[in-house]
C-alpha positions as CSV (number, residue, x, y, z in Angstrom):
1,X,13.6,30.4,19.2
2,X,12.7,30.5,23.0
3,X,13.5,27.9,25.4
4,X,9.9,26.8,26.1
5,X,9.6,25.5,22.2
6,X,10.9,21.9,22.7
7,X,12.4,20.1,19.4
8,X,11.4,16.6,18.9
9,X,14.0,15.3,16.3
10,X,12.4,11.6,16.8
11,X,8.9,12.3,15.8
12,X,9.0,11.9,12.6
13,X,6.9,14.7,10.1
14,X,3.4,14.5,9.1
15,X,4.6,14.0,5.0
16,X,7.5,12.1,5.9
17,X,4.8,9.4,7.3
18,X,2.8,9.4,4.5
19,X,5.8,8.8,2.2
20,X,6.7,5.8,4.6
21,X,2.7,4.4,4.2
22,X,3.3,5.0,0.2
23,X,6.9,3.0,0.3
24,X,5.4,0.2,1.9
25,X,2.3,-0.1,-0.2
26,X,4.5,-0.2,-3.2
27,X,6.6,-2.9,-1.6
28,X,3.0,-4.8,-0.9
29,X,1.1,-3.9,-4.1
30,X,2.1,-6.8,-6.5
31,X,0.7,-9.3,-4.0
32,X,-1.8,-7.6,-2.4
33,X,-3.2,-6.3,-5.3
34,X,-3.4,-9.7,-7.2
35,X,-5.1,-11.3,-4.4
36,X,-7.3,-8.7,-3.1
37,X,-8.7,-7.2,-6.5
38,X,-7.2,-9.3,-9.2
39,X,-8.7,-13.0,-8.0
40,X,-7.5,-16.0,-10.2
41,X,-9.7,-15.6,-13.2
42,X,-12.5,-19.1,-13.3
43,X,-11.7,-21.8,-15.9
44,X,-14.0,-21.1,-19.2
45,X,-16.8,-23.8,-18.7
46,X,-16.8,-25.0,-22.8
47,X,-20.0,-26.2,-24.3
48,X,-20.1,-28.4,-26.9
49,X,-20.9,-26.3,-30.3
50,X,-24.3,-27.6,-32.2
């Protein structure tokens, strides 16, 4: 390698970044997910039969 190609051993790498982004979306997903996509489902209105 020459001199002029400089190492940067803190940056981290581009797939190493999205594996970071994927680990913490796991660790958010269960409540996230619930509130986000999954609302609390609506009480079933009952109407009387007859």
């Amino acid at each position: 390698m020459s001199k002029t190609y400089r190492h940067q051993p803190d940056k981290p790498k581009p797939r190493e970044i999205k594996r970071q982004r994927q680990r913490e979306a796991m660790m958010m997903r269960p409540s996230a997910y619930a509130q986000v996509l999954l609302p609390e489902p609506e009480p079933p209105v009952w109407k009387p039969l007859g």
